[in-house]
Structures are given as structure tokens and as C-alpha cells.
CHARMM internal coordinates of N, CA and C (Angstrom, degrees):
IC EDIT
DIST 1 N 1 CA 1.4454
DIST 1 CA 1 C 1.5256
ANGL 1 N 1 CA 1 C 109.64
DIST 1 C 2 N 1.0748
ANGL 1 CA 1 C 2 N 112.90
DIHE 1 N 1 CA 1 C 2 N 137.29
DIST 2 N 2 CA 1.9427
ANGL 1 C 2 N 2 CA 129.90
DIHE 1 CA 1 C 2 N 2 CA -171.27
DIST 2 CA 2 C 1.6892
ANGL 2 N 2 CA 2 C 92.38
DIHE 1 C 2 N 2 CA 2 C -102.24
DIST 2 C 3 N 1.7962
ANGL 2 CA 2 C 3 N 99.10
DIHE 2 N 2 CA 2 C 3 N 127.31
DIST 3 N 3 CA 1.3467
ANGL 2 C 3 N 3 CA 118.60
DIHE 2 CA 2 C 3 N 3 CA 171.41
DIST 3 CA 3 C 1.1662
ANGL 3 N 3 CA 3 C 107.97
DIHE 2 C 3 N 3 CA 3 C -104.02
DIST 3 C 4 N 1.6967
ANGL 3 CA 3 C 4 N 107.28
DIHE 3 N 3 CA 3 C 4 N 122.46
DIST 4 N 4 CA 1.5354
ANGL 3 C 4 N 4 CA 127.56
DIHE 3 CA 3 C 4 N 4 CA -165.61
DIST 4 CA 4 C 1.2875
ANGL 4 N 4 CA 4 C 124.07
DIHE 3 C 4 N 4 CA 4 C -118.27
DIST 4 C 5 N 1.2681
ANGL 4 CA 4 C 5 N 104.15
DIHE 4 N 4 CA 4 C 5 N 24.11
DIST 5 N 5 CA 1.8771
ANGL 4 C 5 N 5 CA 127.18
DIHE 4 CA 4 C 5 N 5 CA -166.45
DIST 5 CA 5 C 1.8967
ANGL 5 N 5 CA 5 C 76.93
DIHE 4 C 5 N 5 CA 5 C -97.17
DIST 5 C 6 N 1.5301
ANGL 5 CA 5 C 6 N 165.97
DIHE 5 N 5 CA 5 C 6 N -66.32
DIST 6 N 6 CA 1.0850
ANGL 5 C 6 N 6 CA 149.50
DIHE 5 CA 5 C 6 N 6 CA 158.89
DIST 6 CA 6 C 1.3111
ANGL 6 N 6 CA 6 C 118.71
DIHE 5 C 6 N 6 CA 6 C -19.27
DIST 6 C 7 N 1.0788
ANGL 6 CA 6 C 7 N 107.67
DIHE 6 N 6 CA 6 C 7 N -51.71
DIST 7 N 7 CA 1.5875
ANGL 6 C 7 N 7 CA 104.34
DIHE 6 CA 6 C 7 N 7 CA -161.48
DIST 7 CA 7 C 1.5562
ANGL 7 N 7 CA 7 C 99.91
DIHE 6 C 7 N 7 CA 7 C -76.42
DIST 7 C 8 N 0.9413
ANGL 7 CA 7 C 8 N 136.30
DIHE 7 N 7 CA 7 C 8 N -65.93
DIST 8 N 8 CA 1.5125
ANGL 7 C 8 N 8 CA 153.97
DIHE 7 CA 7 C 8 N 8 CA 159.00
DIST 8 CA 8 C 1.2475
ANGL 8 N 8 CA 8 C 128.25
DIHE 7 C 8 N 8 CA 8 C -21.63
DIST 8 C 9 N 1.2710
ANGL 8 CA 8 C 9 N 115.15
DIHE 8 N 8 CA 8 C 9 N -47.31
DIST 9 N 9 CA 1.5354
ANGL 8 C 9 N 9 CA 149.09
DIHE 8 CA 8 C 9 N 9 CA 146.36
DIST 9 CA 9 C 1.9780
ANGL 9 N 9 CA 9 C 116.45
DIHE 8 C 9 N 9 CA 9 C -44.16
DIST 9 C 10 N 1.1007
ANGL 9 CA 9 C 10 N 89.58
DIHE 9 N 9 CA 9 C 10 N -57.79
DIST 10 N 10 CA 1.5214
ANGL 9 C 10 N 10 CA 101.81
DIHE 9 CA 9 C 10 N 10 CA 168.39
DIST 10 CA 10 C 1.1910
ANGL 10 N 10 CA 10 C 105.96
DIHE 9 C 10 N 10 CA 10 C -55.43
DIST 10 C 11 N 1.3667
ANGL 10 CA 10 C 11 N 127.49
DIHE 10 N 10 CA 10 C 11 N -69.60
DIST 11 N 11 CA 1.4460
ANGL 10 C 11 N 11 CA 128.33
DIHE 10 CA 10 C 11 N 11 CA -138.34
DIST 11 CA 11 C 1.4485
ANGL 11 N 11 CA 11 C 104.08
DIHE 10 C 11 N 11 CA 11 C -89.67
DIST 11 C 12 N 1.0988
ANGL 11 CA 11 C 12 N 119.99
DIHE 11 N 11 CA 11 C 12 N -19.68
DIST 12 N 12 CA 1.3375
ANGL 11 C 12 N 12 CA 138.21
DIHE 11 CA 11 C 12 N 12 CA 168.99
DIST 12 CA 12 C 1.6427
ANGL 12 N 12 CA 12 C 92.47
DIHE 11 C 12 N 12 CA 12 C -60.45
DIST 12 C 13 N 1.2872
ANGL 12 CA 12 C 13 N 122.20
DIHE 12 N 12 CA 12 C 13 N -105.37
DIST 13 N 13 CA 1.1407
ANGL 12 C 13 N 13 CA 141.27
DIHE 12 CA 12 C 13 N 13 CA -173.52
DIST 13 CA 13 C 1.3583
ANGL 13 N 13 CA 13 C 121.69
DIHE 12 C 13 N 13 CA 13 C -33.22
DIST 13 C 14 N 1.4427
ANGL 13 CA 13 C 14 N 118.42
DIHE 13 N 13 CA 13 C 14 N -8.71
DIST 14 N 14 CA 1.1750
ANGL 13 C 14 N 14 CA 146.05
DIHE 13 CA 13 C 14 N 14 CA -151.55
DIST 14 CA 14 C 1.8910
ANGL 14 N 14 CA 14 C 93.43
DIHE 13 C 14 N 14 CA 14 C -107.21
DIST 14 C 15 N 1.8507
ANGL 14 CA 14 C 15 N 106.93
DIHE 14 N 14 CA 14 C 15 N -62.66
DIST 15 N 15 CA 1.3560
ANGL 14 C 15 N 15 CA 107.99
DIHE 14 CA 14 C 15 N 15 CA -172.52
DIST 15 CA 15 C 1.6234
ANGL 15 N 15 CA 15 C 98.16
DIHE 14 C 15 N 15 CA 15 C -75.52
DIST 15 C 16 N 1.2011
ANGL 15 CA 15 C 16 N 119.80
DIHE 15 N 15 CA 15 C 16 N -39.82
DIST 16 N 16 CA 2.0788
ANGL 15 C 16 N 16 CA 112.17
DIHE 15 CA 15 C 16 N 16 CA -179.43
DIST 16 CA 16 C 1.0849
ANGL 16 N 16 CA 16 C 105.67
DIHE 15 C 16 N 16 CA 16 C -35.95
DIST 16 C 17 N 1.5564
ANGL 16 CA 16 C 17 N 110.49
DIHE 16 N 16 CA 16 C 17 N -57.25
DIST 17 N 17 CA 1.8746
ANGL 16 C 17 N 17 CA 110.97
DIHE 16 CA 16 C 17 N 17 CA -130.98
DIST 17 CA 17 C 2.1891
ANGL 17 N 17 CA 17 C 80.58
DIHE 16 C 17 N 17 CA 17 C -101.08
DIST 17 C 18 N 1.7460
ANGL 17 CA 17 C 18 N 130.48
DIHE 17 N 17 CA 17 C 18 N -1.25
DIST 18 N 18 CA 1.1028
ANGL 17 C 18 N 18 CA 81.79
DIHE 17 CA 17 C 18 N 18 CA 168.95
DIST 18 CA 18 C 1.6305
ANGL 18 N 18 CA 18 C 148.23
DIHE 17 C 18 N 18 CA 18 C -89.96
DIST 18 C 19 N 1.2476
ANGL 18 CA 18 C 19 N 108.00
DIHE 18 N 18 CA 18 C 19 N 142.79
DIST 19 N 19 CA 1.9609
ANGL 18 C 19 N 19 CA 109.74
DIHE 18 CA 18 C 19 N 19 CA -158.95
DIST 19 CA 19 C 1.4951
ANGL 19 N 19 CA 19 C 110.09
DIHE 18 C 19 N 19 CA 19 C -46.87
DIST 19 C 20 N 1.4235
ANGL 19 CA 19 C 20 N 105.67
DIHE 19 N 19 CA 19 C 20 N 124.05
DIST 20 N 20 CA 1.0780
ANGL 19 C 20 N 20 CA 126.79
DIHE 19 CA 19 C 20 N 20 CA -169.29
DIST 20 CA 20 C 1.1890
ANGL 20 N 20 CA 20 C 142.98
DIHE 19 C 20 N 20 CA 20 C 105.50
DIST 20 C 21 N 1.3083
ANGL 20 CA 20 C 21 N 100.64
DIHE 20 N 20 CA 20 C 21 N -11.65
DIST 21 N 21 CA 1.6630
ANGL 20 C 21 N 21 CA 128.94
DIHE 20 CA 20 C 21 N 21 CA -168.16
DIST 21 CA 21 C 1.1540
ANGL 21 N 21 CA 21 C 97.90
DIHE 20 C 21 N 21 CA 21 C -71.40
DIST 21 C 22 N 1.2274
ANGL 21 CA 21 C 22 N 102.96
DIHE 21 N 21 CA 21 C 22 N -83.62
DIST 22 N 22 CA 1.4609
ANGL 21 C 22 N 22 CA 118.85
DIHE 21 CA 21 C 22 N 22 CA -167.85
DIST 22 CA 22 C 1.8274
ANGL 22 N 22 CA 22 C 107.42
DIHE 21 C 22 N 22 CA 22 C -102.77
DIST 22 C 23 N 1.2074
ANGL 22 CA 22 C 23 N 122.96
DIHE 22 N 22 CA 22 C 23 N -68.66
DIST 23 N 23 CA 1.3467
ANGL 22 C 23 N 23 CA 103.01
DIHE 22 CA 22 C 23 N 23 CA 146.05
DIST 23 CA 23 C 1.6705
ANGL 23 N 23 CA 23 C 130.32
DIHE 22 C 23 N 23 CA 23 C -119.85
DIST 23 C 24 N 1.2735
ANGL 23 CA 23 C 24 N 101.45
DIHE 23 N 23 CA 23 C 24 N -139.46
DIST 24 N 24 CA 2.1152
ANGL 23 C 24 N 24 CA 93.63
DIHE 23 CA 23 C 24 N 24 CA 162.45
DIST 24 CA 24 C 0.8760
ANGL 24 N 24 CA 24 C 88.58
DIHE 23 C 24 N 24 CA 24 C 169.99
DIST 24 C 25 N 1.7178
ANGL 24 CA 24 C 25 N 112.41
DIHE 24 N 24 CA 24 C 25 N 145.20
DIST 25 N 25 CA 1.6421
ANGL 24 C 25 N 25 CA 131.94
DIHE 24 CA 24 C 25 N 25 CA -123.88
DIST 25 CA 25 C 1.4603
ANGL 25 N 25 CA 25 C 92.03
DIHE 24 C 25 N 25 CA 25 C -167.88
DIST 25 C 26 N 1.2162
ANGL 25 CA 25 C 26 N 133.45
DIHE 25 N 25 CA 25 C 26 N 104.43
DIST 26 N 26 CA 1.5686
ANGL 25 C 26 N 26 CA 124.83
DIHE 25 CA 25 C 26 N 26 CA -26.80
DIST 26 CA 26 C 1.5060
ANGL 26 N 26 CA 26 C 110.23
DIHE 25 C 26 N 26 CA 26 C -60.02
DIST 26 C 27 N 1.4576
ANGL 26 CA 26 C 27 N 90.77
DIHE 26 N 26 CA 26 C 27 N 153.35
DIST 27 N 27 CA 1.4700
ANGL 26 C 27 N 27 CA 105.01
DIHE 26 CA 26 C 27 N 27 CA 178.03
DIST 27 CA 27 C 1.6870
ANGL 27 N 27 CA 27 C 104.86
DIHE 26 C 27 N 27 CA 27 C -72.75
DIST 27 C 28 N 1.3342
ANGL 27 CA 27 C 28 N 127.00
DIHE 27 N 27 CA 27 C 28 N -168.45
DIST 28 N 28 CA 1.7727
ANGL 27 C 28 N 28 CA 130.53
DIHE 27 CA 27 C 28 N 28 CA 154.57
DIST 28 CA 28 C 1.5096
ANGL 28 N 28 CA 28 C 85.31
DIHE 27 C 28 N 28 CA 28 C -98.41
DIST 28 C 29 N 1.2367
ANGL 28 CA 28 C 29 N 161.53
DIHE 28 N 28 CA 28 C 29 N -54.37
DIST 29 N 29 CA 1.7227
ANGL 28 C 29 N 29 CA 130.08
DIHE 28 CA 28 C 29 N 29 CA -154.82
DIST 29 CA 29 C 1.7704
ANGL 29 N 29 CA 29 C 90.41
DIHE 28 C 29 N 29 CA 29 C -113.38
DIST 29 C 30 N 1.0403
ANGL 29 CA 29 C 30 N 128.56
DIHE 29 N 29 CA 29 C 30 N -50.37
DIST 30 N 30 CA 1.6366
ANGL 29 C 30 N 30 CA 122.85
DIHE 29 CA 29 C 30 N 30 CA 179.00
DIST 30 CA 30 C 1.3580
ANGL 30 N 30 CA 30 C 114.55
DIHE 29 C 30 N 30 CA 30 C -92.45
DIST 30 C 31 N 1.3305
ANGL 30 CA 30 C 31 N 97.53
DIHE 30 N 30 CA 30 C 31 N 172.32
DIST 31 N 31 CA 2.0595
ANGL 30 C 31 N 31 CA 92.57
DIHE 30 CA 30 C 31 N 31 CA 168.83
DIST 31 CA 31 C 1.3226
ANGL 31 N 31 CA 31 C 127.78
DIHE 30 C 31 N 31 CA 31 C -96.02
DIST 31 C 32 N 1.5140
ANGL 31 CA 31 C 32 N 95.66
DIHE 31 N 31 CA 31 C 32 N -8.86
DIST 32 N 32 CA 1.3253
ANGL 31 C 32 N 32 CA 104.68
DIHE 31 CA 31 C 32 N 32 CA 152.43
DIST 32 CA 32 C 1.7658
ANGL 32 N 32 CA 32 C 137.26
DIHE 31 C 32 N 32 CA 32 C -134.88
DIST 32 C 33 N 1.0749
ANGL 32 CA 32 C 33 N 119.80
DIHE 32 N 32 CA 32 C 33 N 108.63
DIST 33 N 33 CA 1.1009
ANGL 32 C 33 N 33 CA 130.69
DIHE 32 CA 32 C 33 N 33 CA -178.49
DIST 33 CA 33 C 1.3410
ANGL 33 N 33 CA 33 C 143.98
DIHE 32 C 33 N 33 CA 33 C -106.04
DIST 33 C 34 N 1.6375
ANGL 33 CA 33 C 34 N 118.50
DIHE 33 N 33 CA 33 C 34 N 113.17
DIST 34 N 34 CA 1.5897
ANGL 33 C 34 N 34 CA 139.51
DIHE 33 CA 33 C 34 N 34 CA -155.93
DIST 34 CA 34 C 1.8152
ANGL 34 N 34 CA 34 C 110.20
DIHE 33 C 34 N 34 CA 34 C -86.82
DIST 34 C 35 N 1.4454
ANGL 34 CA 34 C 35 N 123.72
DIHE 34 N 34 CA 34 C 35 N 103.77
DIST 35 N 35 CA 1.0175
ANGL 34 C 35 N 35 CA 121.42
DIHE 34 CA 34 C 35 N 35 CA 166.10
DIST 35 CA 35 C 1.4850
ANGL 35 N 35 CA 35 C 132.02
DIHE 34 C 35 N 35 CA 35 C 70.42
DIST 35 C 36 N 1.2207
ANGL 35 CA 35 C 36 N 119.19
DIHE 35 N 35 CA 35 C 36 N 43.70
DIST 36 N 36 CA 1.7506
ANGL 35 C 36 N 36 CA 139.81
DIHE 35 CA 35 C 36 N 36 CA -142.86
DIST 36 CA 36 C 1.5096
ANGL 36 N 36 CA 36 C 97.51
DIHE 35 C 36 N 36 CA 36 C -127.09
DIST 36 C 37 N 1.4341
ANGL 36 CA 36 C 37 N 124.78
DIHE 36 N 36 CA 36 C 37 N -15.94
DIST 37 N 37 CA 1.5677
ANGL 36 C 37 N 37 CA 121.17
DIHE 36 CA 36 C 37 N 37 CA 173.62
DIST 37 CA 37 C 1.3942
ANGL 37 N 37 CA 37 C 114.79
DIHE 36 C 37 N 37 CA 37 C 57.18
DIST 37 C 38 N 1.5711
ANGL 37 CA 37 C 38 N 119.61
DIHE 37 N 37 CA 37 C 38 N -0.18
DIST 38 N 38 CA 1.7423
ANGL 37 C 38 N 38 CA 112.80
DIHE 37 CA 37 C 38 N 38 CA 151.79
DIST 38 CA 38 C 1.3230
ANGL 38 N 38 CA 38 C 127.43
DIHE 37 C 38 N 38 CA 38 C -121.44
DIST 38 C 39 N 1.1388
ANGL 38 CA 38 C 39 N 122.18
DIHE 38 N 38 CA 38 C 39 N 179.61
DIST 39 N 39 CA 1.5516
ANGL 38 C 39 N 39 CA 126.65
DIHE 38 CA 38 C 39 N 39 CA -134.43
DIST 39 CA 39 C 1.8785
ANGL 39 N 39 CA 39 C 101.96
DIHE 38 C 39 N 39 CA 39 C -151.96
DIST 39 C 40 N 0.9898
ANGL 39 CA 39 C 40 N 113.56
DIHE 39 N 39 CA 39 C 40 N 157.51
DIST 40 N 40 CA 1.3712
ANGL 39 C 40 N 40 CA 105.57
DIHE 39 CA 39 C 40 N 40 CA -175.35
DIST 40 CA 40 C 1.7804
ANGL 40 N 40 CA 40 C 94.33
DIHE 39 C 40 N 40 CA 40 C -148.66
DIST 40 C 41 N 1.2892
ANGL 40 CA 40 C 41 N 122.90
DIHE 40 N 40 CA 40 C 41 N 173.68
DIST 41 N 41 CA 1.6230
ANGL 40 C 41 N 41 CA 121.51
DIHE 40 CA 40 C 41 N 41 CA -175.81
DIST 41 CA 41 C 1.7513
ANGL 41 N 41 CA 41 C 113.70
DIHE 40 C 41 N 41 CA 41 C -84.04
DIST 41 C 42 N 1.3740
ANGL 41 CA 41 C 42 N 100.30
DIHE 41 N 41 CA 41 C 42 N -7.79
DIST 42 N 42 CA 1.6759
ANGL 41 C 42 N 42 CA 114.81
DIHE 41 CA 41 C 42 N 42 CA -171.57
DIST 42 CA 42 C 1.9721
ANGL 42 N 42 CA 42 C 89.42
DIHE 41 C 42 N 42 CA 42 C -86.36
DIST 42 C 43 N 1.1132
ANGL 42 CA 42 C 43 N 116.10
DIHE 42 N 42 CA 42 C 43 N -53.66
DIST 43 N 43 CA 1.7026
ANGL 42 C 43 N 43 CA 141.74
DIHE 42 CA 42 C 43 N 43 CA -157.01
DIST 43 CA 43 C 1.5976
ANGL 43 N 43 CA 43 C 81.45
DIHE 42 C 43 N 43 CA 43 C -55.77
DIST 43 C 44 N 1.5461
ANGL 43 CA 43 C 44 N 126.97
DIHE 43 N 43 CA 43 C 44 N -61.24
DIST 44 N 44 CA 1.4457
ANGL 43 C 44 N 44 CA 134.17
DIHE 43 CA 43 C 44 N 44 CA -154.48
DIST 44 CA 44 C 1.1979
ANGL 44 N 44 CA 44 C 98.22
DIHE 43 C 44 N 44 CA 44 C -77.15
DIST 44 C 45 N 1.3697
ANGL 44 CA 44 C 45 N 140.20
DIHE 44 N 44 CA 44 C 45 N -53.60
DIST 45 N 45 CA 1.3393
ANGL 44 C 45 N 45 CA 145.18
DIHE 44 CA 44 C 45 N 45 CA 164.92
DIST 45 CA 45 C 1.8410
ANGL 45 N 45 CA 45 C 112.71
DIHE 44 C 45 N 45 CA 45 C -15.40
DIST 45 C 46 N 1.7685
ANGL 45 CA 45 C 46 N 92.53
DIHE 45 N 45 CA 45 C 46 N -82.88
DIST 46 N 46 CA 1.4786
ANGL 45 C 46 N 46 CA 112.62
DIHE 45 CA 45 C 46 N 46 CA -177.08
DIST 46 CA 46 C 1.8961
ANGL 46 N 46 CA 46 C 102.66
DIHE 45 C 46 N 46 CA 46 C -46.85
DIST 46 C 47 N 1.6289
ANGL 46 CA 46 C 47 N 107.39
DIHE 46 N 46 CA 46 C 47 N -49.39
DIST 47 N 47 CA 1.5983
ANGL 46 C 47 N 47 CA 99.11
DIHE 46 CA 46 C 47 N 47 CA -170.21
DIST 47 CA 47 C 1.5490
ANGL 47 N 47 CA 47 C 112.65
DIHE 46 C 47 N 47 CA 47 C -68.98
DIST 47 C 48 N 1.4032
ANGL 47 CA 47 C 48 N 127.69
DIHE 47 N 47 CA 47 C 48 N -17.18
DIST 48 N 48 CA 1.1253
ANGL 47 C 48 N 48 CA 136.23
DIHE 47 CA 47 C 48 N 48 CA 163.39
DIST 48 CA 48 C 1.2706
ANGL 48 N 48 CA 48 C 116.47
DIHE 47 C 48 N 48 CA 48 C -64.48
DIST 48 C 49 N 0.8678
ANGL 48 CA 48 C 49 N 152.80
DIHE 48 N 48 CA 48 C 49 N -41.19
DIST 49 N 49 CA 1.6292
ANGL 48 C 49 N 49 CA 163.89
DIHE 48 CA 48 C 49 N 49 CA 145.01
DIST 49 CA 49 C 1.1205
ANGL 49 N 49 CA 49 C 130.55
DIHE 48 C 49 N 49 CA 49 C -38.40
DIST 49 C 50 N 2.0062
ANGL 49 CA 49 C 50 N 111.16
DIHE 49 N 49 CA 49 C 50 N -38.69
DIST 50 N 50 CA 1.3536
ANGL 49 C 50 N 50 CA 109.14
DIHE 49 CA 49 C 50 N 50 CA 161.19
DIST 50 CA 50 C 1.6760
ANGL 50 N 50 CA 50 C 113.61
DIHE 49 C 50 N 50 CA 50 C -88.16
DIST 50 C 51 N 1.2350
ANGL 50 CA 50 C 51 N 108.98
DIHE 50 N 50 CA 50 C 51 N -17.82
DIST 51 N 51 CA 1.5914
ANGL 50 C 51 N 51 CA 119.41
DIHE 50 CA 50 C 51 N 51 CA 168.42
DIST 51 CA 51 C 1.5568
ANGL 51 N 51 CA 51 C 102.67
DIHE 50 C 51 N 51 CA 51 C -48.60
DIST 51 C 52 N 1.6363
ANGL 51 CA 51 C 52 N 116.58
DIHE 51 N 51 CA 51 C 52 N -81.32
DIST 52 N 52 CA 1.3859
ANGL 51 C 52 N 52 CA 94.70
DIHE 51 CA 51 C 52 N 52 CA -170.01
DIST 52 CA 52 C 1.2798
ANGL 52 N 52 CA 52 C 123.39
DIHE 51 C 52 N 52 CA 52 C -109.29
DIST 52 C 53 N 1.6831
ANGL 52 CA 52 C 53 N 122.32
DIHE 52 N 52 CA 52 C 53 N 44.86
DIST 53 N 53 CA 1.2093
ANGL 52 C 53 N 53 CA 128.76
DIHE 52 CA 52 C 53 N 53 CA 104.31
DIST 53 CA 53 C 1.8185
ANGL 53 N 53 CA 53 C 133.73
DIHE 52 C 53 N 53 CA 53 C -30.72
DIST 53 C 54 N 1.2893
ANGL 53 CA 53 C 54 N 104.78
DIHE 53 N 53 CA 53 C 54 N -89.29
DIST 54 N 54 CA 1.2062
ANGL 53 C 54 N 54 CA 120.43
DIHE 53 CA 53 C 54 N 54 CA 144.73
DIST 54 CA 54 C 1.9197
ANGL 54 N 54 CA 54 C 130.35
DIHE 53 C 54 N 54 CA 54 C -1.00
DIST 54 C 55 N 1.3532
ANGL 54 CA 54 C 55 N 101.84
DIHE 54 N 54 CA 54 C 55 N -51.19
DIST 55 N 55 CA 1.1716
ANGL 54 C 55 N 55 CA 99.10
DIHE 54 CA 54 C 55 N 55 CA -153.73
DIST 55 CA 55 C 2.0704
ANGL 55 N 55 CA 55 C 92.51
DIHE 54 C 55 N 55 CA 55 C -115.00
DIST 55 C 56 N 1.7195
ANGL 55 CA 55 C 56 N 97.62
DIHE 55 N 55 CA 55 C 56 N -16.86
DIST 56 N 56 CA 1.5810
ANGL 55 C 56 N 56 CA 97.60
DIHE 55 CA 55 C 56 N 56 CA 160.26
DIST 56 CA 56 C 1.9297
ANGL 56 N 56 CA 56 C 125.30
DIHE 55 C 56 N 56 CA 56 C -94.72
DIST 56 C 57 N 1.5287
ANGL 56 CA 56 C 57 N 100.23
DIHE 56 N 56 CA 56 C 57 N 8.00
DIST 57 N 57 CA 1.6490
ANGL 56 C 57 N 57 CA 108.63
DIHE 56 CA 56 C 57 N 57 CA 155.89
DIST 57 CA 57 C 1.3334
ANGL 57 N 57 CA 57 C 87.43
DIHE 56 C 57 N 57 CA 57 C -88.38
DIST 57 C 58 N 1.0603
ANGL 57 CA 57 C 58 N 132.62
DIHE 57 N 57 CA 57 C 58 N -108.46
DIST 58 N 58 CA 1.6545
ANGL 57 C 58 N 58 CA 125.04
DIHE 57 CA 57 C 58 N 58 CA -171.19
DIST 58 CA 58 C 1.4762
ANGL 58 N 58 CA 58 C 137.36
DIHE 57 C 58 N 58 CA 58 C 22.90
DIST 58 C 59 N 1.5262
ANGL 58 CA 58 C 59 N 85.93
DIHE 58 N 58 CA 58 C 59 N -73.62
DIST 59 N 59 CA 1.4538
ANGL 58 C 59 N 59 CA 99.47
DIHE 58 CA 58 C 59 N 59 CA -167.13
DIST 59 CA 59 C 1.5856
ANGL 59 N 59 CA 59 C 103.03
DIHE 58 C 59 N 59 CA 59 C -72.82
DIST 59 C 60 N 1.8195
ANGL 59 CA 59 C 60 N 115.23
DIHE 59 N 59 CA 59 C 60 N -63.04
DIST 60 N 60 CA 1.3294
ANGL 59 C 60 N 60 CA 124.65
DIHE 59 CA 59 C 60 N 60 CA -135.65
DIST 60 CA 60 C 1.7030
ANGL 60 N 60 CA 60 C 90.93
DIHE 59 C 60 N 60 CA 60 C -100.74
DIST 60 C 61 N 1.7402
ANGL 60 CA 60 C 61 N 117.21
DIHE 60 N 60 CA 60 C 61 N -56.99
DIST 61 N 61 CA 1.2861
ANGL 60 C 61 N 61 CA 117.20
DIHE 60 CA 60 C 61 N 61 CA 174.19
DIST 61 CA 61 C 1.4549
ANGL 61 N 61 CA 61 C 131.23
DIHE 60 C 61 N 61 CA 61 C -42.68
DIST 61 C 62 N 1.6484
ANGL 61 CA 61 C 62 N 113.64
DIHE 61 N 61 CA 61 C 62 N -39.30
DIST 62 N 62 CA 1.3002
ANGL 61 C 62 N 62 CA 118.05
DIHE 61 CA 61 C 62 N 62 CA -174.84
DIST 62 CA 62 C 1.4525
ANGL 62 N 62 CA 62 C 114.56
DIHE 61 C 62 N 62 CA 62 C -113.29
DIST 62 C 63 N 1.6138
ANGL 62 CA 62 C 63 N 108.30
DIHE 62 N 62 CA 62 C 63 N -25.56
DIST 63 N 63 CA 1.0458
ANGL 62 C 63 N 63 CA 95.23
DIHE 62 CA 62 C 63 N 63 CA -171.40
DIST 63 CA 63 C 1.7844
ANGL 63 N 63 CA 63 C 149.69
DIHE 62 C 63 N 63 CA 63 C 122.85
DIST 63 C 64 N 1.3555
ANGL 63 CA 63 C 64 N 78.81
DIHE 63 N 63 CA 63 C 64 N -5.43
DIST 64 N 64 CA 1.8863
ANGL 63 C 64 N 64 CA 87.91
DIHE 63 CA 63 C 64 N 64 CA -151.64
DIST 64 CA 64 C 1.6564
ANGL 64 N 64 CA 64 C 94.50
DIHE 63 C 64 N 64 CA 64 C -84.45
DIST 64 C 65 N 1.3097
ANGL 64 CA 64 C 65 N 98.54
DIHE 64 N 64 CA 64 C 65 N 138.47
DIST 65 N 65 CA 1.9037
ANGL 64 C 65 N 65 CA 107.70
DIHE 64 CA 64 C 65 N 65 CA -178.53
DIST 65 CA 65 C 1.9133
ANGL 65 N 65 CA 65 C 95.89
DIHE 64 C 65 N 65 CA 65 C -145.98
DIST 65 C 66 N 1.0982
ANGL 65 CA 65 C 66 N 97.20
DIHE 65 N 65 CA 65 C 66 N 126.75
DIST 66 N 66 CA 1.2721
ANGL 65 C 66 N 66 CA 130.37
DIHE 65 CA 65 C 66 N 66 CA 153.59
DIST 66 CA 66 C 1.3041
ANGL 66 N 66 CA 66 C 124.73
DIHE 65 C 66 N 66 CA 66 C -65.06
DIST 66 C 67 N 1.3091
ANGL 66 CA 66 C 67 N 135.71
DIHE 66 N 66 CA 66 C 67 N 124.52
DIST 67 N 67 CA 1.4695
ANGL 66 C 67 N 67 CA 125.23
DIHE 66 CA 66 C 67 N 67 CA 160.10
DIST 67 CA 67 C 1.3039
ANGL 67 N 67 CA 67 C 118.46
DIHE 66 C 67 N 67 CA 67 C -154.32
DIST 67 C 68 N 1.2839
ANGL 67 CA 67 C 68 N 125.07
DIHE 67 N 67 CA 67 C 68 N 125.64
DIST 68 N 68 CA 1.4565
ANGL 67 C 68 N 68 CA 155.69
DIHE 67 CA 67 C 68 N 68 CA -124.87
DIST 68 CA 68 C 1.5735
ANGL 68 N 68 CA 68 C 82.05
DIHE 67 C 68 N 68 CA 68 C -148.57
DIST 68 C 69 N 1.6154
ANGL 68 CA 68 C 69 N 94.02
DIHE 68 N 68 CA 68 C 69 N 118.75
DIST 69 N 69 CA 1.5928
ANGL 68 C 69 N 69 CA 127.36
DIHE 68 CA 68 C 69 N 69 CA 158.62
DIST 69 CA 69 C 1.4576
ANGL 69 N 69 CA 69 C 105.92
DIHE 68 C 69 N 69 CA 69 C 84.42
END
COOR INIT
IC SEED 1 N 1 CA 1 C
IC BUILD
């Protein structure tokens, strides 16, 4: 049986956290910024960091596994 709590987990966390989407952290005029569709090399950094933060409470800290079939 294939554990799909990664894959799922990823892609999820993957479309939220990317900068600009939804927000982007630091902003270019605030530090935080809602729905602006640009991105800066500082913005990708920080969202990378809470990404796999994020996604190593998940997986390894708590636990969560999926299994399909």
C-alpha cells in the first residue's frame, strides 16, 4: 500500500504557501502582503522555510499517513 499523506500534503501546501497567491511575506511596500501576484527572492526564501517547516510538523512530528487501496 502507497502512502499519500506526502504527496497530497505537498501539493496542497505547495499551491497555499505559493508567494503571491494568496499572500507574500515580506511584502515589496508592507510585510505583509494579500493577493498582489509578485514575488521577490527574499518572499521565496521565507515561503520556503515555512513550507518545509510546515510540511516536517506534518509528516514526521505528527504523523499523518494516508493509505489508498
Amino acid at each position: 500500500m502507497a502512502d499519500w499523506a506526502p504527496v497530497l500534503i505537498g501539493v496542497l501546501l505547495f499551491v497555499l504557501l505559493s508567494p503571491g497567491l494568496l499572500f507574500q511575506l515580506p511584502g515589496k511596500g508592507r510585510a505583509v502582503e494579500f493577493n498582489n501576484m509578485q514575488t521577490s527572492g527574499v518572499s521565496i526564501c521565507v515561503h520556503t522555510i515555512i513550507f518545509f517547516g510546515l510540511i516536517t510538523i506534518l509528516l514526521v512530528a505528527v504523523g499523518i499517513s494516508i493509505n489508498i487501496g
